[in-house]
FILUM-500226 format. One record per residue: residue in one letter; x negated, y negated, z negated of N, C-alpha, C, O in turn. Coordinates in steps of 0.2 Angstrom, whole numbers, padded with zeros to 4 digits, always signed. Example, Ala and Ser with C-alpha at 12.3 -4.5 7.8 and 13.67 -1.06 7.14 Angstrom:
REM FILUM-500226
a-0066+0028-0039-0062+0022-0039-0066+0016-0039-0071+0017-0042;s-0064+0011-0035-0068+0005-0036-0064+0000-0039-0067-0006-0040;
REM end
This chain:
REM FILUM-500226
x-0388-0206-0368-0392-0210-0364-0388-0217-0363-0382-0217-0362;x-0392-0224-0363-0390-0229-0365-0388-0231-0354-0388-0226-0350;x-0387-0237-0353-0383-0240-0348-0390-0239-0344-0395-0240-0347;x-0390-0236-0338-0393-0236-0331-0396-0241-0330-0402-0241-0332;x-0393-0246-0327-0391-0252-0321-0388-0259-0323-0382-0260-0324;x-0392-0262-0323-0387-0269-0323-0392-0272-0319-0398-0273-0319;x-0387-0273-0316-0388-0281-0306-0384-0286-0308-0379-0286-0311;x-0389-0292-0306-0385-0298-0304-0386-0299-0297-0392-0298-0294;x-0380-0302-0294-0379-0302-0285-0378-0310-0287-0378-0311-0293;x-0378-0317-0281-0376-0320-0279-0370-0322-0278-0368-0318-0273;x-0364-0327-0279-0359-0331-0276-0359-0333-0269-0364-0331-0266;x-0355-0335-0266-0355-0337-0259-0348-0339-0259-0343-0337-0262;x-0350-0346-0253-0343-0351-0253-0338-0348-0250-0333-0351-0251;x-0339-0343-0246-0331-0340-0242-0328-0338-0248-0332-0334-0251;x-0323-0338-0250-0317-0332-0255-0312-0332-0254-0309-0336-0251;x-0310-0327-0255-0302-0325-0254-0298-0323-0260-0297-0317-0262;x-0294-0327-0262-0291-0324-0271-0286-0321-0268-0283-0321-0262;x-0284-0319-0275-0279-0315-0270-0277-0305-0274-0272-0302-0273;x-0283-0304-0276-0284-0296-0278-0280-0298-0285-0282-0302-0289;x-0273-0292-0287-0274-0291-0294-0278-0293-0301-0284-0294-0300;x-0277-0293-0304-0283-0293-0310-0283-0285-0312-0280-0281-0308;x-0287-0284-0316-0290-0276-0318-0293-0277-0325-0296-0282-0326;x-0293-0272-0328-0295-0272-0336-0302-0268-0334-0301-0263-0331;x-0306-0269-0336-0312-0267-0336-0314-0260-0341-0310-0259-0346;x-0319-0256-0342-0319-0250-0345-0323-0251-0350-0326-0247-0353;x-0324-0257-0352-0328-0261-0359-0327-0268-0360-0325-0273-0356;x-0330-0268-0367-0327-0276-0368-0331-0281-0366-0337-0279-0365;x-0329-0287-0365-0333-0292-0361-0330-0298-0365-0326-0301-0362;x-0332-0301-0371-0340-0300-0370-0342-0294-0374-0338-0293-0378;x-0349-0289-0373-0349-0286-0376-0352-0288-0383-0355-0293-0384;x-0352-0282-0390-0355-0284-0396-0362-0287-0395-0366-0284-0390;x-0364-0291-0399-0370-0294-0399-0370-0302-0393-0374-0307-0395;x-0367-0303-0390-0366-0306-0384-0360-0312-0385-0359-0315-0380;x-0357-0312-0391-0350-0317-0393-0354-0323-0391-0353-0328-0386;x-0360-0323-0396-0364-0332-0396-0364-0334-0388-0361-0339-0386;x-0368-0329-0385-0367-0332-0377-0363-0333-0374-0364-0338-0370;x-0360-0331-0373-0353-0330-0371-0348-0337-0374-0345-0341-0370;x-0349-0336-0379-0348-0344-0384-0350-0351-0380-0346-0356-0381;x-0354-0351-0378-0360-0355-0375-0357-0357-0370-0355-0363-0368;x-0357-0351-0365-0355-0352-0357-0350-0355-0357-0350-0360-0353;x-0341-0353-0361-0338-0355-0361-0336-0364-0362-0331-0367-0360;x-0341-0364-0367-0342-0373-0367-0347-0376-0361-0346-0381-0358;x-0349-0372-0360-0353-0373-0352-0350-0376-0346-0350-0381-0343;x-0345-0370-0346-0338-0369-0342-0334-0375-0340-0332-0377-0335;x-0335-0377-0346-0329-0383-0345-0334-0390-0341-0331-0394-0337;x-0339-0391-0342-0341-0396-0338-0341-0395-0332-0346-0397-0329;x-0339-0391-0328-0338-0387-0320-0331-0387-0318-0330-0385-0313;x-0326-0389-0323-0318-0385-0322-0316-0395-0317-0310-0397-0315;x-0320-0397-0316-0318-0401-0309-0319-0398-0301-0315-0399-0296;x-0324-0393-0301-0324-0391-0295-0319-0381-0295-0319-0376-0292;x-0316-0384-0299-0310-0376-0302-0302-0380-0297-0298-0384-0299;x-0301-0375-0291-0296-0375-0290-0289-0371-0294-0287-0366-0292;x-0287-0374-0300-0282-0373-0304-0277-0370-0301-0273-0368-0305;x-0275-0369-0295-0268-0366-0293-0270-0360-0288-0266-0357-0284;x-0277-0358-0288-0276-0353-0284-0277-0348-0289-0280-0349-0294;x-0275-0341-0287-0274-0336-0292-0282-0333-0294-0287-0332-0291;x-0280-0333-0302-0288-0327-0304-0289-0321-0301-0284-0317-0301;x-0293-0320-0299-0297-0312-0294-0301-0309-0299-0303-0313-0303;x-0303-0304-0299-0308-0301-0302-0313-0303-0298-0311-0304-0292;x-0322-0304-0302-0325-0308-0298-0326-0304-0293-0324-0307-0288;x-0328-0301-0292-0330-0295-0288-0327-0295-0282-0331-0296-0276;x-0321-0294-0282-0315-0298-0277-0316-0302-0273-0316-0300-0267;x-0317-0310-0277-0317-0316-0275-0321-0319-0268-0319-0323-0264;x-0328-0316-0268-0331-0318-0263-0330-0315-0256-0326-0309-0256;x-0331-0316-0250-0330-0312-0246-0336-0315-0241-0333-0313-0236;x-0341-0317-0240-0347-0319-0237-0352-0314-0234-0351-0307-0235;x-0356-0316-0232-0358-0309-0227-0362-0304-0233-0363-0298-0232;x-0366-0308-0238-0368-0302-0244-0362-0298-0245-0364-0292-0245;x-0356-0299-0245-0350-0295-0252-0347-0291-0245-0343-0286-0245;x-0349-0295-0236-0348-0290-0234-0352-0283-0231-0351-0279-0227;x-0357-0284-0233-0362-0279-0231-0362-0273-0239-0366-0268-0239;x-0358-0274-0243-0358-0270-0249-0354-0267-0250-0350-0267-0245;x-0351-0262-0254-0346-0256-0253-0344-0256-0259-0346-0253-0263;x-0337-0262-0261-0333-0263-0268-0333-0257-0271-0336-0256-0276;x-0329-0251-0268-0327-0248-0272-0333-0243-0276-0332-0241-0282;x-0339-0241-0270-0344-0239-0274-0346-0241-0281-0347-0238-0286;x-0347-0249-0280-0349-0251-0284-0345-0252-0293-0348-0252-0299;x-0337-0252-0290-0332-0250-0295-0335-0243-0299-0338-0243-0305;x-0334-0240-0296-0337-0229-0299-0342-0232-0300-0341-0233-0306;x-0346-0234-0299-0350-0234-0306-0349-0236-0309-0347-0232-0314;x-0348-0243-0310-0346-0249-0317-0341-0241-0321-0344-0239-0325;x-0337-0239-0320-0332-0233-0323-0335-0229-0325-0334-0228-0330;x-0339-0225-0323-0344-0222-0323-0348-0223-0329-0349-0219-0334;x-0350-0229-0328-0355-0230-0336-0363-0232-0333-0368-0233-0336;x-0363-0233-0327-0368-0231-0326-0371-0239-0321-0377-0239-0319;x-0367-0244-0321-0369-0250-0320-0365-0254-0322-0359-0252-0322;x-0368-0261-0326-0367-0267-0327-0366-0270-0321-0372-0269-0318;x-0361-0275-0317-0365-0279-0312-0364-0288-0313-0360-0289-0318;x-0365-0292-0311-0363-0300-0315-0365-0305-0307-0369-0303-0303;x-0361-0309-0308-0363-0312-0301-0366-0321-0304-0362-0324-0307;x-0370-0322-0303-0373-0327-0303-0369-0334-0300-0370-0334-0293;x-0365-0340-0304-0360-0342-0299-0362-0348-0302-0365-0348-0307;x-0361-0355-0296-0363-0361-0297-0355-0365-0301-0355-0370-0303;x-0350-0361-0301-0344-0363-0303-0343-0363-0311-0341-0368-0315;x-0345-0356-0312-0344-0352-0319-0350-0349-0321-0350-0345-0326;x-0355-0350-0319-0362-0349-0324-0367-0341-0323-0373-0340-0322;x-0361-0336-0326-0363-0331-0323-0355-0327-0326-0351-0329-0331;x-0354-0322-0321-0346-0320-0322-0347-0312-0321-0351-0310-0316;x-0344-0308-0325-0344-0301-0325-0339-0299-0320-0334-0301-0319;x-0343-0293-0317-0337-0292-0310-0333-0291-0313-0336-0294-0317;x-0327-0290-0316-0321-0289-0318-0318-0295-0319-0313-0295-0318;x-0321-0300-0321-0319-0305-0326-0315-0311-0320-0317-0313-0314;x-0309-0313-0322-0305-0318-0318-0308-0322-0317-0311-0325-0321;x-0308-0325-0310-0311-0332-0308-0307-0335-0302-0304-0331-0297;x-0306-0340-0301-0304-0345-0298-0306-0349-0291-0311-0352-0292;x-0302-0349-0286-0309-0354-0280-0312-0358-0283-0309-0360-0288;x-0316-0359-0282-0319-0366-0282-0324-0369-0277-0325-0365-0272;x-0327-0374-0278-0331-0378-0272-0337-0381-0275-0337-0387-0278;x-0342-0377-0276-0348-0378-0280-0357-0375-0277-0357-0369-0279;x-0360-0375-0275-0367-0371-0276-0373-0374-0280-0374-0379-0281;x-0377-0369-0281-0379-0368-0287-0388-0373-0284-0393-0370-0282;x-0387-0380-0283-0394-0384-0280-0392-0390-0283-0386-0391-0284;x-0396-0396-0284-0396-0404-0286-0395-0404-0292-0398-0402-0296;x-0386-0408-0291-0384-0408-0300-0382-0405-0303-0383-0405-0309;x-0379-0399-0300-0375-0394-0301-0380-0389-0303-0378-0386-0309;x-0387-0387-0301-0392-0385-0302-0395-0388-0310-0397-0385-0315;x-0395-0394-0308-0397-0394-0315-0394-0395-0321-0397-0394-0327;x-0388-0396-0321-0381-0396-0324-0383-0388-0329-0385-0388-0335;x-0382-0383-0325-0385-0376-0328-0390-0375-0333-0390-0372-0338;x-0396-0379-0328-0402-0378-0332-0402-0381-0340-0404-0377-0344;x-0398-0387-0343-0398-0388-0347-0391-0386-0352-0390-0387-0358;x-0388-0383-0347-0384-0377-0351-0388-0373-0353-0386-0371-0358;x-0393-0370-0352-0394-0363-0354-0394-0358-0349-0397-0353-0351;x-0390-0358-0344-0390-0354-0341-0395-0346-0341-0393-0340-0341;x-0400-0348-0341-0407-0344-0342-0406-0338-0347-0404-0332-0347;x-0407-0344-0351-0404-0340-0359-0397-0335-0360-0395-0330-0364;x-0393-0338-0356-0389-0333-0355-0390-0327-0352-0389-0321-0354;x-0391-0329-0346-0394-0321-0342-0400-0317-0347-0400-0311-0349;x-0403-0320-0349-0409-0315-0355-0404-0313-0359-0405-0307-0359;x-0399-0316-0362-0395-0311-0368-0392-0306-0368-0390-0302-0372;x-0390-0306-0359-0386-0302-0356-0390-0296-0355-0388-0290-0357;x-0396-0296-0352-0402-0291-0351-0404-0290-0359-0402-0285-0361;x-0407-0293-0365-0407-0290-0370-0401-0285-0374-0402-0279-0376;x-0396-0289-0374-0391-0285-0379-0389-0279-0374-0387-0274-0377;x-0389-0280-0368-0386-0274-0364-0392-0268-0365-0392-0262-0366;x-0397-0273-0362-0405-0268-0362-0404-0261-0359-0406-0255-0361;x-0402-0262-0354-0402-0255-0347-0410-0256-0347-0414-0260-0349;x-0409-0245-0342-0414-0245-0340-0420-0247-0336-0426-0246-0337;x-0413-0251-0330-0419-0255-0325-0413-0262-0323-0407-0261-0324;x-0415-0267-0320-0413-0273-0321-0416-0275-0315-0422-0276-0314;x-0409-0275-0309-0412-0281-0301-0408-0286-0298-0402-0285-0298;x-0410-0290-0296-0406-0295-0294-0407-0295-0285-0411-0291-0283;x-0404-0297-0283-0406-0300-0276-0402-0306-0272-0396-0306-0270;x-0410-0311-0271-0409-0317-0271-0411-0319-0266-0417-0315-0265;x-0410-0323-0262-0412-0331-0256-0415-0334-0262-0415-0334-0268;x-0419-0338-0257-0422-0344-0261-0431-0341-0264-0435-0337-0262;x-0430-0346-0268-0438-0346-0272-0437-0345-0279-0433-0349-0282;x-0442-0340-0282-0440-0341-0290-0442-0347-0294-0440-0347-0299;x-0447-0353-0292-0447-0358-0297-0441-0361-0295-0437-0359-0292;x-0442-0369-0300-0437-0375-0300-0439-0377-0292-0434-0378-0288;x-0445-0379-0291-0447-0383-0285-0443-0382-0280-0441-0376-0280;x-0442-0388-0276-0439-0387-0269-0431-0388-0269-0428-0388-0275;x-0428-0391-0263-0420-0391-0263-0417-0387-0262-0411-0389-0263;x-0417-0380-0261-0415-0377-0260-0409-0371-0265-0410-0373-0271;x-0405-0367-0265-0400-0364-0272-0405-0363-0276-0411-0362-0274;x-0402-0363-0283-0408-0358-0287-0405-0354-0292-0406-0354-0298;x-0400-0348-0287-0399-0342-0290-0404-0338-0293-0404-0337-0298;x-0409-0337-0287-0416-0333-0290-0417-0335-0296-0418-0331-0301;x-0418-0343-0296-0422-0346-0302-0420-0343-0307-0424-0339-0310;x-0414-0344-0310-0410-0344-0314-0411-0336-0318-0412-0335-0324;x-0411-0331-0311-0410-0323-0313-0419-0319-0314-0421-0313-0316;x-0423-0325-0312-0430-0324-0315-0430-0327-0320-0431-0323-0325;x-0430-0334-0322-0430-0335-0329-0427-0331-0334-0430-0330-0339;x-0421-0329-0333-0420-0326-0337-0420-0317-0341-0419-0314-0346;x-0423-0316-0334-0424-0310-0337-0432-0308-0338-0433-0303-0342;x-0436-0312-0337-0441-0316-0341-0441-0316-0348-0443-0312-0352;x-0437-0322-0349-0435-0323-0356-0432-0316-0360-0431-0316-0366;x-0430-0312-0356-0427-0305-0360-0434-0301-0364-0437-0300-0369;x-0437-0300-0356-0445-0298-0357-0449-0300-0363-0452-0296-0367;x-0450-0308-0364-0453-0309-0369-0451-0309-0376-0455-0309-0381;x-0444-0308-0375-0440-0306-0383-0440-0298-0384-0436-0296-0388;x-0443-0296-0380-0442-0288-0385-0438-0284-0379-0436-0278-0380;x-0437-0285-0373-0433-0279-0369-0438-0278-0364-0442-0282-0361;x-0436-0269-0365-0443-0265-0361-0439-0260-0357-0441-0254-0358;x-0435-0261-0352-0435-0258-0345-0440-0255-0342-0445-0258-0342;x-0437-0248-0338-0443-0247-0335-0442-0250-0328-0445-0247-0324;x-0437-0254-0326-0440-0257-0324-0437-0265-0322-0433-0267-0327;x-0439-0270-0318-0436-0276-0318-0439-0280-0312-0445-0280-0310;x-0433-0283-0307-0437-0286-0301-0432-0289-0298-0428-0291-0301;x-0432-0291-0291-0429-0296-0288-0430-0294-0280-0436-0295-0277;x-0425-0292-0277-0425-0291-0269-0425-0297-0265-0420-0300-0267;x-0428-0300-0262-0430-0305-0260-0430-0305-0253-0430-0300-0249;x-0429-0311-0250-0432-0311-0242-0439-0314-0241-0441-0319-0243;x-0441-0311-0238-0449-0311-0237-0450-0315-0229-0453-0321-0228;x-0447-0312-0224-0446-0318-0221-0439-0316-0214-0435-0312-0216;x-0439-0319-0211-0431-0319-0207-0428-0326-0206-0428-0329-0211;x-0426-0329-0202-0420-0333-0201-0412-0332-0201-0409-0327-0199;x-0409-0338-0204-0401-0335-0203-0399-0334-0210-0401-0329-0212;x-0394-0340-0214-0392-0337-0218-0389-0331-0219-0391-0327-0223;x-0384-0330-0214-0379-0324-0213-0383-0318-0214-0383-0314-0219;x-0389-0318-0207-0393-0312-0207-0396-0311-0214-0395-0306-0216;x-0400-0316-0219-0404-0316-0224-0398-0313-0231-0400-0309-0235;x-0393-0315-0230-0388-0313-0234-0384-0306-0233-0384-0302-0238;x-0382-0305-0225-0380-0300-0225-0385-0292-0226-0383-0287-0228;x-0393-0294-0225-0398-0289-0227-0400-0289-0235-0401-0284-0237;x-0400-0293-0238-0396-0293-0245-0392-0289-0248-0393-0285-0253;x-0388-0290-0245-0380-0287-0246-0381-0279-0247-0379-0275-0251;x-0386-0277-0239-0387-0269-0238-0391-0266-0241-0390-0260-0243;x-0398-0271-0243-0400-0268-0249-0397-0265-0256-0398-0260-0259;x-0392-0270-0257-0388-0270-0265-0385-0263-0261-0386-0259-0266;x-0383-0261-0257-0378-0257-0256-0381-0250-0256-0379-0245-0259;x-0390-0248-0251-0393-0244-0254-0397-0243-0258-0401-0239-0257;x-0395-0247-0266-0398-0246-0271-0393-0243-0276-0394-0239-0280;x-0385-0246-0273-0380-0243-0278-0379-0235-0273-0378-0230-0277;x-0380-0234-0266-0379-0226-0266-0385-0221-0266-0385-0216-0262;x-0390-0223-0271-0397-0220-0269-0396-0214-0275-0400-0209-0277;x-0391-0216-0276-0390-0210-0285-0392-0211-0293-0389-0217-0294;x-0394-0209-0298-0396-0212-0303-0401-0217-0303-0400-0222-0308;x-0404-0217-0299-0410-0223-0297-0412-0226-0291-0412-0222-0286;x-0415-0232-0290-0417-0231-0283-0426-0232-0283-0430-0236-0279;x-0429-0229-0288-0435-0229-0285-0438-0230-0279-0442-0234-0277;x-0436-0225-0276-0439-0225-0266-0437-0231-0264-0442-0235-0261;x-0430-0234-0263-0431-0240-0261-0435-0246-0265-0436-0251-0261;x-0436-0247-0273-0439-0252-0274-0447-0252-0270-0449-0256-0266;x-0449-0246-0272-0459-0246-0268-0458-0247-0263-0462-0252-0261;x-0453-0244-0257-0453-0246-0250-0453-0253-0250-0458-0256-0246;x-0449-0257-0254-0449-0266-0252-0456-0267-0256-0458-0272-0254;x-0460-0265-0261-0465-0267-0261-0469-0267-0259-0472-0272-0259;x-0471-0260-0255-0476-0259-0250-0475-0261-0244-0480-0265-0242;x-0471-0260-0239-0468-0262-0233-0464-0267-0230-0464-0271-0225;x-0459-0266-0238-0453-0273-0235-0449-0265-0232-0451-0260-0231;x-0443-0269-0233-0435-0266-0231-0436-0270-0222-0437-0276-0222;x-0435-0268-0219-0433-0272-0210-0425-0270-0211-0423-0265-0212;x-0422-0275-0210-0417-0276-0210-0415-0282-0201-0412-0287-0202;x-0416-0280-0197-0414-0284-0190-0422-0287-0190-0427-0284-0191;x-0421-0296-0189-0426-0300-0192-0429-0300-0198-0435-0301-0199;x-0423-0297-0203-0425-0299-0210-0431-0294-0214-0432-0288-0214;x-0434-0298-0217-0439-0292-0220-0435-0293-0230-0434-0298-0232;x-0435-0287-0233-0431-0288-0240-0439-0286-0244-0442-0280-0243;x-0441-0289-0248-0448-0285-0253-0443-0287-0260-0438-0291-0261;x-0447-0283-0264-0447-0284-0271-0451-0286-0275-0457-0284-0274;x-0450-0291-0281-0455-0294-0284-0453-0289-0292-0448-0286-0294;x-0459-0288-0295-0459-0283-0299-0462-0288-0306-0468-0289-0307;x-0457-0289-0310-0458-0292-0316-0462-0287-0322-0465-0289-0328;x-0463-0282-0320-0463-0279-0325-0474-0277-0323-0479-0274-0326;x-0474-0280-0319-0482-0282-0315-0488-0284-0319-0486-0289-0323;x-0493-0283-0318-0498-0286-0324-0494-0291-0322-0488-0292-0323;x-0498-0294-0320-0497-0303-0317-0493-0307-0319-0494-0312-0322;x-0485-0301-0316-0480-0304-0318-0478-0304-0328-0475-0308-0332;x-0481-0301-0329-0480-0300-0339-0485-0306-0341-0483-0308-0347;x-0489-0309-0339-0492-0313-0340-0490-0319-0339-0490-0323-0344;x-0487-0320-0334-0483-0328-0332-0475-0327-0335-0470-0332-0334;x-0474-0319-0340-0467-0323-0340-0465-0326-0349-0460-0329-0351;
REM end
């Protein structure tokens, strides 16, 4: 049986470096994925001004500590990644997109305006699609603030992690399943992030899958305090059509 799970999560400006580094239980980049990888790392460098150079590499996973990363359970997440049974990658306005293991550095970046568009014309997209094709788990979810187009001022981690797994979609990857936890409605970054955060966390302890919880945020919405969490399901007439 091929990989379970691969999530991509959100960045966030609080961090803490500071954790060890750690060797991951696979190679990174993995086969088929050198080209992108290739790419980012030329990406990378038009970013390495908002890269604080003297604070220590953290694994990414580490690095954040904001109210999504603290509503989430590292170590859980660890056993799996070990396990075999999840991919996870964090979606960052600094470094483009970073595999939780992979060393990263402070920086002072979010992903809206030029920095925002900076990516877009990296590829960014394209990268996340390579990452979901060559990996081609099971099922594939993000969970995002924001709105999935370009429009509007606001981050465009969503965007990024709908486009590109979109573009996976149209090149030949067939998950059973593919989506995006969303905030449907709520005020409060912290709250909208930290109900995020709790999602991600009963999806990583739901067991081999979390089906139950995706239908509940389809049908009803996840209630999280104010926050409501739904899922947008790419893999939807609708959505196969628009992507």
């Amino acid at each position: 049986m091929g990989l379970e799970v691969v999530c991509f999560i959100p960045c966030c400006s609080s961090k803490s470096a500071g954790v060890g580094l750690e060797r991951p239980p696979y190679a990174w980049p993995d086969r088929g994925l050198e080209r992108a990888r290739a790419r980012l790392v030329v990406a990378r460098r038009g970013m390495e001004h908002c890269i604080e150079g003297s604070s220590r590499p953290t694994p990414a996973m580490h690095l954040y500590s904001g109210s999504f990363y603290s509503a989430l359970d590292a170590g859980l997440a660890r056993q799996l990644i070990y396990s075999g049974k999840l991919r996870l990658f964090i979606i960052s306005a600094g470094y483009g997109v970073l595999d939780a293991f992979e060393p990263a550095r402070n920086y002072d970046a979010e992903m809206k305006g030029r920095v925002a568009r900076y990516w877009r014309e990296a590829g960014l997209a394209d990268i996340i699609g390579d990452i979901c094709l060559v990996l081609s788990p099971q099922r594939v979810y993000g969970f995002f603030a924001g709105e999935p187009g370009w429009s509007g001022s606001g981050a465009k981690y969503r965007y990024f992690f709908t486009e590109g797994v979109k573009k996976a979609l149209s090149s030949g990857f067939k998950p059973a399943q593919a989506g995006c936890f969303y905030r449907e409605s709520g005020r409060g970054v912290t709250a909208i992030l930290g109900a995020l955060g709790r999602a991600f966390y009963r999806c990583l302890s739901s067991g081999p899958n979390c089906d139950m919880i995706v239908e509940a945020a389809k049908t009803s919405g996840l209630r999280d305090g104010g926050i409501i969490i739904r899922y947008q399901d790419f893999l939807a007439a609708g959505e196969q059509h628009r992507a």
